[in-house]
N, C-alpha and C positions, 0 to 999 in steps of 0.2 A: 712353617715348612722348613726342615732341615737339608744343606746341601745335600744328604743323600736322598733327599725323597721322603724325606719320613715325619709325619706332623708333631708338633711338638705336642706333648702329652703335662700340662701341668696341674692335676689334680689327683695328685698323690695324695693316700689318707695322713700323712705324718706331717704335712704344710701345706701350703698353698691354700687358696679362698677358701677352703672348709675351713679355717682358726676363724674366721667371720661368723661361718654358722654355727659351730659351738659354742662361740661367745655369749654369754647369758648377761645381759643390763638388768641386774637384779633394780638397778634403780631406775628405769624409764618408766615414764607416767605410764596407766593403765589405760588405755586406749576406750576401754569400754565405758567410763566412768564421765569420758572427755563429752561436752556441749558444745564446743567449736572448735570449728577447723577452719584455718586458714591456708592458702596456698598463692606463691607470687611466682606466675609464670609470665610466657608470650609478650618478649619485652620487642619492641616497636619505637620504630626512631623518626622523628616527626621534624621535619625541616620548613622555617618559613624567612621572611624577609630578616626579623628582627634576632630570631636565634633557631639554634638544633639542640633536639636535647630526646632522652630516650622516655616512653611510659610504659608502667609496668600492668600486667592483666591481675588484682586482685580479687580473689574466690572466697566467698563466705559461705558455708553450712555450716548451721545451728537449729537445736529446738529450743532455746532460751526465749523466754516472753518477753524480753529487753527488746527482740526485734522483733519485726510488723512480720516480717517474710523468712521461710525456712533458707533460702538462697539469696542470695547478692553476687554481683559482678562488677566492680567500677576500674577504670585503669585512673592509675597511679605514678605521677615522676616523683625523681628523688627528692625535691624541694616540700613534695608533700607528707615524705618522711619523716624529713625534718622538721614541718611545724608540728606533725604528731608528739613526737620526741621531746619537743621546747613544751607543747601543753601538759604532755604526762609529767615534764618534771614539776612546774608550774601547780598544780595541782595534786601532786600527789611526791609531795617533798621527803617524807618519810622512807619514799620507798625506793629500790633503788630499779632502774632504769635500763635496759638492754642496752647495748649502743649500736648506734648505726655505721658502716663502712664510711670512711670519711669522702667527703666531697673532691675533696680537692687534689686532683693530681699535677706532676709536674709535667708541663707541655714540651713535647717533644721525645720524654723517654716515655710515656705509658698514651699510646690512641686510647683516650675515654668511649672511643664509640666504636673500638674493634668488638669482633665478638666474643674473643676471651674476656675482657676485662667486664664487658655487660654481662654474660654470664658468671664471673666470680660475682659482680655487683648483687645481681636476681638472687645468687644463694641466701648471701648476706642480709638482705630483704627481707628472703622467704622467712629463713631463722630469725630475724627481728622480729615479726609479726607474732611466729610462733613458740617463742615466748612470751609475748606479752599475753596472745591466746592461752598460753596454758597457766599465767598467773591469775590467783583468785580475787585480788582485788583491780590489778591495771585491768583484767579484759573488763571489768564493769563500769570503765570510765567512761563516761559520757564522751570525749572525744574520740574515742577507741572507734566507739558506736559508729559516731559521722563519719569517721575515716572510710569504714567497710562500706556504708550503707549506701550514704549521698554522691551523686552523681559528678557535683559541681562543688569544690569544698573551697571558693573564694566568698561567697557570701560570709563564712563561718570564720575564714580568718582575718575578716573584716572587725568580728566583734570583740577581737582582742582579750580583753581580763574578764568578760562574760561568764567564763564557766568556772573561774577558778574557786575551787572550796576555799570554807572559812581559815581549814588548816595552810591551805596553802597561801593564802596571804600572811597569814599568822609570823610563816616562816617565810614568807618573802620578802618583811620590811625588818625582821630583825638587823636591826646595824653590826658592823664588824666591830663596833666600840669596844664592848665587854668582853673582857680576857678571861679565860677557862682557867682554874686551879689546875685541875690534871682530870686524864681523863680515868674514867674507871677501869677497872683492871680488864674486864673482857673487853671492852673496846681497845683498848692499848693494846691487846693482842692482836685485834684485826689490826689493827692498822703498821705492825709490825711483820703482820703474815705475807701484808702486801706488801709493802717495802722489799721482802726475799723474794714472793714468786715476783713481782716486777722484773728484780733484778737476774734471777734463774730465767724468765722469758725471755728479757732480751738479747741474754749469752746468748741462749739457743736459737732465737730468731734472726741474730748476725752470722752466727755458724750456720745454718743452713742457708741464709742466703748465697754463702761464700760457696758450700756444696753444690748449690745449683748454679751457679757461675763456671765454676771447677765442671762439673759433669760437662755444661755448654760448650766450655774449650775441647774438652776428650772429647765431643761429637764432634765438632768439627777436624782432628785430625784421625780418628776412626772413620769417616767417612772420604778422606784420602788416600787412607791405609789402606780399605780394601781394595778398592778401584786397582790397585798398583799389580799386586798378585794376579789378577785376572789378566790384564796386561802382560802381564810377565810369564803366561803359562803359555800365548801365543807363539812363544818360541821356544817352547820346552815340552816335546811331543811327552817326551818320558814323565816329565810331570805336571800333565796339563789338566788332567784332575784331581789331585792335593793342591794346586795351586787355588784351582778354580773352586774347591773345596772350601778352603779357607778364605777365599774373598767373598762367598757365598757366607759363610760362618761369620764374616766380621760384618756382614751386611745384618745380618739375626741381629747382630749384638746391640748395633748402631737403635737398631726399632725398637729392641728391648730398654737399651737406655733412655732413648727419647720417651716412651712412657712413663718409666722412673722419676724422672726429672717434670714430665708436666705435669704426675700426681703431684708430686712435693711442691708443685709452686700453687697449682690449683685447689689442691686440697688441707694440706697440710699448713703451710705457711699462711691461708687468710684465719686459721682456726687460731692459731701465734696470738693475731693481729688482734683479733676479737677481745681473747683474753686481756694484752697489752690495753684495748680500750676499757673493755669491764671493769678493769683494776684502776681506772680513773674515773668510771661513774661511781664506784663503792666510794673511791676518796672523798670522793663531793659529797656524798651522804653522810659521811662521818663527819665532814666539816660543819655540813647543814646541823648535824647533833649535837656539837661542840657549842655552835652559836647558840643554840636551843638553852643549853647547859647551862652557857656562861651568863646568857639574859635571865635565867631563875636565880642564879645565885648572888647575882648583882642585885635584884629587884628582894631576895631574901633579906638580903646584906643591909639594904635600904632601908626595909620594915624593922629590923633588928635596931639601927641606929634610930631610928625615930621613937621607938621606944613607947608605941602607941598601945594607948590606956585600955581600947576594948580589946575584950580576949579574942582567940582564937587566930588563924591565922588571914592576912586581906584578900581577897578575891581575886585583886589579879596577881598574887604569889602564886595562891589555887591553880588558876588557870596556867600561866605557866608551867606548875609541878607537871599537870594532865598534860603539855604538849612535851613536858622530858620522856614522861611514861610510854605515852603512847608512840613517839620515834623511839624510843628502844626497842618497843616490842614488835614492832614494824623492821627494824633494823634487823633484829636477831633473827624473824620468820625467816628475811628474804637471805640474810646471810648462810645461813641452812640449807634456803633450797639454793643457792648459788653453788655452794662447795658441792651438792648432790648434781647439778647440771656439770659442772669441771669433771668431776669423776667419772661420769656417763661420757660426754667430748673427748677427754682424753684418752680413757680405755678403748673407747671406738678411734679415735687417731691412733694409740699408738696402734693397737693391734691390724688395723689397716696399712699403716709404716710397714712392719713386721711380714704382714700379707704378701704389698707390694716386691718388697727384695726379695724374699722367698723366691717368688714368679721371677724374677730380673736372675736369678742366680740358677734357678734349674733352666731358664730357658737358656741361658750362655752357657751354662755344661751339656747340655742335650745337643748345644749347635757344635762344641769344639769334641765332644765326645764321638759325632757325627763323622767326623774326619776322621779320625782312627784307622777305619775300616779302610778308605779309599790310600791311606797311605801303605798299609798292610797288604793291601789289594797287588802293589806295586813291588812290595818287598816281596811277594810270594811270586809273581812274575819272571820277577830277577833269577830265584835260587831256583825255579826249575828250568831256568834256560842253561845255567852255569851247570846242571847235572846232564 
């Protein structure tokens, strides 16, 4: 509502939330195509002698024959995220790994159990999950399974290295010993790609933090500012509606802002965050490849000095080659569909960015545009009394 009475109208065809619905995700998964769905809501905060801590309500539909039941429901805290996280890597070393919202905040600047921050946490969750649902080999992980399914998941992480595949031991005792020549050319490219966006994320994730700092200050003295004028129109009959016009106007502006500023920190800035971590779960995967690399090429190197009489090449050179093969091509699937998920996140961030201000800038002109009238009001006043 505008000081004059008049609601604010922000659904102009040329801006405003319609760039959302134009927007076409030529690359979002085909929905129709999908066997499971995940969903992390109904977060719940459970307090006892020994500690407090939040659990989350996890939702499974599926028709896949990996499980017994079309539906599942079990609640979930965040420590159970994280054994998922430590088993999928554990097992499935090749590939690379969502990341989860980190744990650990600092006490005293962030309540871990207000309802912003459990709400930014649930999102974060939710999109963990659903990726791993929408990848074609993590969701068929046996731990994936128990996570959704099992009611009670302390028996399971009881059993420690029980589920880990042959691969993922294969690559869990490789030593750091053996040194890599170089890596290959496309690999050296990731890992130079990331090296820049790391470094282009962070500029940007320190600059809008500053922006939302900055806007926090401007709220707090636009919310002094208007109060004043309203004030000040009590003694000024003649202009006691332009005044109260504009304190009304700077009041629009103040709620306009403060949505501004909690999109950008609630939506905008954990999406930063995610990437910042993603671009350290890829690092690990390329290092895991390097190891992979440099144990073939030592163990080649080896067979070569030995200078052994039967032909062909030893079995476990073999076997090695088959665990370089097979993390490449594991590497390069997921790197694919990684830069295809950035593209989809981002285009939806920024054009949501883009949305956001739209709306922040037509609704501050539609409030100060509002006043016009009631000042004009006054100056037409004047010259017919002066005739």
């Amino acid at each position: 509502m505008l000081p004059n009475g008049t609601p604010v109208e922000t659904s102009s065809p040329a801006s405003s939330s319609s760039l959302l619905n134009r927007l076409q995700l030529d690359d979002e998964p085909n929905s129709e195509t999908r066997d499971l769905f995940v969903t992390v809501d109904d977060p719940k905060k459970h307090v006892s002698a020994m500690e407090t801590f939040i659990t989350y309500r996890v939702s499974t539909k599926t028709t896949r024959n990996e499980f017994d039941l079309p539906e599942y429901t079990v609640r979930r805290r965040y420590q159970d995220f994280d054994w998922l996280r430590s088993k999928l890597e554990e097992s499935q070393p090749t590939h690379l790994i969502p990341p989860l919202p980190e744990k650990f905040v600092v006490k005293g600047v962030v309540d871990r159990f207000s309802e912003d921050f459990v709400e930014t946490r649930r999102k974060a969750l939710d999109k963990f999950l659903k990726r791993i649902a929408d990848h074609p080999v993590l969701s068929f992980n046996d731990h994936f399974n128990v996570f959704l399914t099992v009611k009670d998941l302390n028996p399971y992480k009881k059993q420690g290295l029980a589920f880990i595949t042959k691969m993922g031991e294969s690559v869990k005792y490789v030593t750091g010993g053996y040194k890599l020549r170089s890596r290959p050319v496309e690999f050296a490219a990731m890992g130079d790609y990331l090296d820049m966006f790391s470094q282009k994320l962070g500029t940007i994730d320190r600059i809008a933090q500053r922006i939302v700092k900055e806007q926090a200050e401007y709220l707090v003295e636009l919310r002094e500012y208007g109060p004043i004028y309203s004030s000040w129109s009590a003694i000024e009959e003649e202009l006691n509606k332009p005044l109260n016009g504009v304190s009304n106007c700077v009041g629009s502006c103040c709620i306009t802002l403060d949505d501004l500023s909690e999109d950008m920190s609630e939506d905008f800035l954990p999406v930063l965050r995610e990437y910042v971590l993603y671009i350290e779960s890829m690092k690990n995967v390329l290092r895991k490849r390097d190891q992979v690399q440099a144990e073939y090429e030592a163990k080649l190197e080896t067979a070569a000095y030995k200078k052994e009489e039967k032909q062909g090449t030893p079995t476990n050179v073999e076997k090695c080659q088959d665990r370089v093969e097979c993390f490449n091509a594991d590497l390069k699937a997921d790197w694919d569909r990684w830069q295809s998920n950035k593209r989809q996140d981002f285009r939806q961030l920024l054009m949501g960015m883009a949305d956001k201000n739209i709306q922040y800038y037509e609704k501050c002109l539609a409030a100060w545009e509002s006043v016009i009238p009631l000042l004009q009001e006054k100056l037409e006043v004047k010259s017919e009394s002066h005739s």
